[in-house]
C-alpha positions as MATLAB code, in Angstrom:
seq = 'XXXXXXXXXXXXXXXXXXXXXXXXXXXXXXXXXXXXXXXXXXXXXXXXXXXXXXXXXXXXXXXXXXXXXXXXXXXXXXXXXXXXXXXXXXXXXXXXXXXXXXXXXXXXXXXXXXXXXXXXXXXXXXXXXXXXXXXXXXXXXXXXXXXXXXXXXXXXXXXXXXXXXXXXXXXXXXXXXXXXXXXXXXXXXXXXXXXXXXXXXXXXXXXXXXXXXXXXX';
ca = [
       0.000    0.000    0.000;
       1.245    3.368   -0.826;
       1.872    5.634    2.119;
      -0.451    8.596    2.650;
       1.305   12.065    1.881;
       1.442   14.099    5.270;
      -0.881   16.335    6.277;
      -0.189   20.234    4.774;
      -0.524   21.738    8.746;
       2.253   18.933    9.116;
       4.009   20.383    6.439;
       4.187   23.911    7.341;
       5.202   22.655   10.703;
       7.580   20.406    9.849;
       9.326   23.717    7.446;
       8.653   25.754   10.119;
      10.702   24.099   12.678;
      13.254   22.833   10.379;
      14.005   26.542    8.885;
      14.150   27.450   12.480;
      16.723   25.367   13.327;
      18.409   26.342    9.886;
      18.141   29.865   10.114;
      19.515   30.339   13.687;
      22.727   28.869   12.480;
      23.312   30.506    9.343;
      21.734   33.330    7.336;
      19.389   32.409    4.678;
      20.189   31.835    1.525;
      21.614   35.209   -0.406;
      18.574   37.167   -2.009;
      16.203   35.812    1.018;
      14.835   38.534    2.966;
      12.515   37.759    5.880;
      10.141   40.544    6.727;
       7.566   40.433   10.086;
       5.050   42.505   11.847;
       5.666   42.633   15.657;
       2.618   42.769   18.308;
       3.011   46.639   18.327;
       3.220   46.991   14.856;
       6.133   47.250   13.866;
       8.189   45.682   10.769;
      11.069   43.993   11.109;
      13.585   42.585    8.521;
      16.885   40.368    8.479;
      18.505   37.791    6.371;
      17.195   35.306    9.044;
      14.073   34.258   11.164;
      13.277   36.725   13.139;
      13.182   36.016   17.261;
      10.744   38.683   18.302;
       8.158   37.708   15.468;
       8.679   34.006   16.856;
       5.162   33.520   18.036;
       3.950   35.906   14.437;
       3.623   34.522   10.719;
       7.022   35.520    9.196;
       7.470   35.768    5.045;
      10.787   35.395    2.912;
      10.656   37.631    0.315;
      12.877   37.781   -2.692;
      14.912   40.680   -3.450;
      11.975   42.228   -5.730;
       9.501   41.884   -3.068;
       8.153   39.232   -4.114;
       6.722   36.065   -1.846;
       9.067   33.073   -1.798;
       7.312   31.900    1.334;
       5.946   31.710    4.548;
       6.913   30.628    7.718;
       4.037   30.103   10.006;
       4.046   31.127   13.613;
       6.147   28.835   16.118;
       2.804   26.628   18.034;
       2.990   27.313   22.337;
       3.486   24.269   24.432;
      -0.839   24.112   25.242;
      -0.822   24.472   21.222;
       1.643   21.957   19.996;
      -0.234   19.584   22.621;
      -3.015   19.876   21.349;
      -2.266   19.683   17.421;
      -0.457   16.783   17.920;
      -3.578   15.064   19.823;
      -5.777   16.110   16.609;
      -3.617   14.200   14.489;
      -3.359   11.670   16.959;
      -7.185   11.728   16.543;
      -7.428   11.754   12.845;
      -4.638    8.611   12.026;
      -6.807    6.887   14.376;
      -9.834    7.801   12.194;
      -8.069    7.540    8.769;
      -6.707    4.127   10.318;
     -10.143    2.927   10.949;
     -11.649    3.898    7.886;
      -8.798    2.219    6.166;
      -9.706   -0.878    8.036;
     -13.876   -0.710    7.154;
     -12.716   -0.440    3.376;
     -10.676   -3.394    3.672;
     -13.094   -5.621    5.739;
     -16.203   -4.879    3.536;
     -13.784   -5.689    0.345;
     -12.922   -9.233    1.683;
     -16.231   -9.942    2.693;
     -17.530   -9.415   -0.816;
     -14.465  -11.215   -2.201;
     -15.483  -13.530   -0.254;
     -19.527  -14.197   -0.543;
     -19.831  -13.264   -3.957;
     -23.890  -14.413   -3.557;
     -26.346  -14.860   -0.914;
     -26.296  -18.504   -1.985;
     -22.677  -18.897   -0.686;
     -23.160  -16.745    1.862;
     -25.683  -19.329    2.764;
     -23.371  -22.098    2.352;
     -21.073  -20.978    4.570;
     -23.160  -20.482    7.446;
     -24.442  -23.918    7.098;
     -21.396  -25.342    7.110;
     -20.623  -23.266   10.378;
     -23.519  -24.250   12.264;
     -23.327  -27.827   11.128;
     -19.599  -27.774   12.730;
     -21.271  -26.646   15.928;
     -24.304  -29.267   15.595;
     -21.212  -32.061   14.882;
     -20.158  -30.987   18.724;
     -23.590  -31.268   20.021;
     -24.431  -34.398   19.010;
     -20.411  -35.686   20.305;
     -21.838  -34.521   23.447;
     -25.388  -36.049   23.704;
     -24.070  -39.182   22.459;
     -21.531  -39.131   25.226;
     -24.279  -38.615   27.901;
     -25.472  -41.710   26.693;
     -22.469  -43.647   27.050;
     -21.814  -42.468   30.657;
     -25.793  -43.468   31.457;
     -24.832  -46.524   30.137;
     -21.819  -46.775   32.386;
     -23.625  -45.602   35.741;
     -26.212  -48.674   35.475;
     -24.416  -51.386   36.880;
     -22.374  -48.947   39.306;
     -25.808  -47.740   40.537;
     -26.955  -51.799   40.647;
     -23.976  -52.426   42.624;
     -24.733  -49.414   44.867;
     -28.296  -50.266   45.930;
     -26.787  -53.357   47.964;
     -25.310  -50.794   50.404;
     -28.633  -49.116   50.748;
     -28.621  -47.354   54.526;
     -24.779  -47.728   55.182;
     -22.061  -45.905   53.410;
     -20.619  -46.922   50.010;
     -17.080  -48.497   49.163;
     -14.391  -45.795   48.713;
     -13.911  -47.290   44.489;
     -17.454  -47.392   43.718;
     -18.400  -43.850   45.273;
     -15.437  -42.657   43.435;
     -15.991  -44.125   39.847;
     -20.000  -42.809   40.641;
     -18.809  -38.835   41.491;
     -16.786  -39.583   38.195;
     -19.796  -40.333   36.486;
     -21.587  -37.723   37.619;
     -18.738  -35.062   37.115;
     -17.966  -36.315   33.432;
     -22.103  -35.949   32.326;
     -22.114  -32.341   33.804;
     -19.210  -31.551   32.271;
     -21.034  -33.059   28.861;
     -24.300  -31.041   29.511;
     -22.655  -27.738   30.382;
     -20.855  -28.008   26.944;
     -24.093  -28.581   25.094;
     -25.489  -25.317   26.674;
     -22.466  -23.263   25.515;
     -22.796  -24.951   22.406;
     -26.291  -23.811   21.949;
     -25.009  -20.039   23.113;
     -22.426  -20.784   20.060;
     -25.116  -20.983   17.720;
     -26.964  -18.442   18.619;
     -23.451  -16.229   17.972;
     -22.883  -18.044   14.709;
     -26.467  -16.813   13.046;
     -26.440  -13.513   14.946;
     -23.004  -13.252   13.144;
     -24.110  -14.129    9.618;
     -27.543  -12.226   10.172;
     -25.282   -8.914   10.086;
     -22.884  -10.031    7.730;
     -26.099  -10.670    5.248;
     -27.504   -7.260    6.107;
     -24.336   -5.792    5.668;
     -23.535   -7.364    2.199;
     -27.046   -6.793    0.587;
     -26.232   -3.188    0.941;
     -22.839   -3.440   -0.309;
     -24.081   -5.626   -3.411;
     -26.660   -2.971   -3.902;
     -23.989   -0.250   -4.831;
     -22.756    0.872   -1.539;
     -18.945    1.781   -1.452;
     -16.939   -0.180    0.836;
     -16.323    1.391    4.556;
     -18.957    3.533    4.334;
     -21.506    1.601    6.256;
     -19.798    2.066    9.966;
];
């Protein structure tokens, strides 16, 4: 990706502080004159920038008179922190825009119809359905399991089970909770999954309908 020219206020305060710099240690270049207007009005010239018109727009003028440039007005600490902040600001908004155009550009590269837009959530739900029916099928299993450890239990009816079979029992127990809660978060999960396509659909209907990418946000 090409990167974005600066910003013209960075510009003029980039030149600003580099002729500055430049001018303080050597006089411009030979024809430059710079001219100023002080607070009280009065003009000032020199073949350099021009301390007392620091704060105060300051022109280099060529030996006709004529405008060769301008050097805008050095920024106060309150002012330089807060231009910098405002283009703190607006990278973070060109940054973001950036990053809708390039989102909504895949997603059409990528559903080029509602039909395989379609397709694809199928195929994500059925992955989630695939884990539901691991874990139902498991529940069965461990049912299965618990019969003859709950047979061999009822012969201690009233006094207080072997240490093995309690454990294997609690195991049981512990391994078909374990099964259920994962069917509830796997119902949660598909909930997500269509609430997920649902705006993805809404969002590419109005992109296929003309809308220019990163301008939906």
């Amino acid at each position: 990706m090409r990167a974005s020219s600066p910003a013209p206020a960075v510009l003029l305060l980039l030149l600003a502080e580099a002729g500055m710099v430049w001018a303080q240690a050597k006089p411009a270049s030979i024809g430059a004159i710079y001219s100023c207007t002080t607070a009280d009005g009065r003009r000032l010239t020199s073949d350099r920038l021009i301390a007392e018109c620091n704060n105060r727009e300051q022109r280099i003028l060529n030996t006709d008179g004529s405008l060769r440039a301008i050097v805008p007005p050095a920024m106060s600490p309150e002012e330089r922190a807060a231009y910098e902040a405002r283009e703190r600001r607006l990278a973070a908004e060109r940054a973001a825009q950036a990053d809708a155009v390039r989102r909504d550009r895949n997603l059409m590269t990528r559903y080029r119809s509602a039909e395989a837009h379609q397709h694809a959530r199928e195929a994500a739900l059925d992955d989630v359905m695939k884990g539901m029916r691991l874990s139902e099928n498991r529940i069965k299993d461990l049912a299965t399991e618990r019969k003859p450890l709950q047979d061999e239990a009822e012969f201690y009816k009233g006094r207080p089970l072997p240490a093995k079979l309690k454990q294997q029992l609690d195991a049981n127990d512990a391994s078909a909770e374990a099964q259920r809660v994962l069917i509830e978060n796997q119902k949660a999960e598909l909930v997500r999954v269509n609430k997920n396509f649902d705006a993805e659909l809404a969002r590419l209907k109005k992109l296929w309908a003309g809308a220019p990418p990163g301008s939906l946000d």
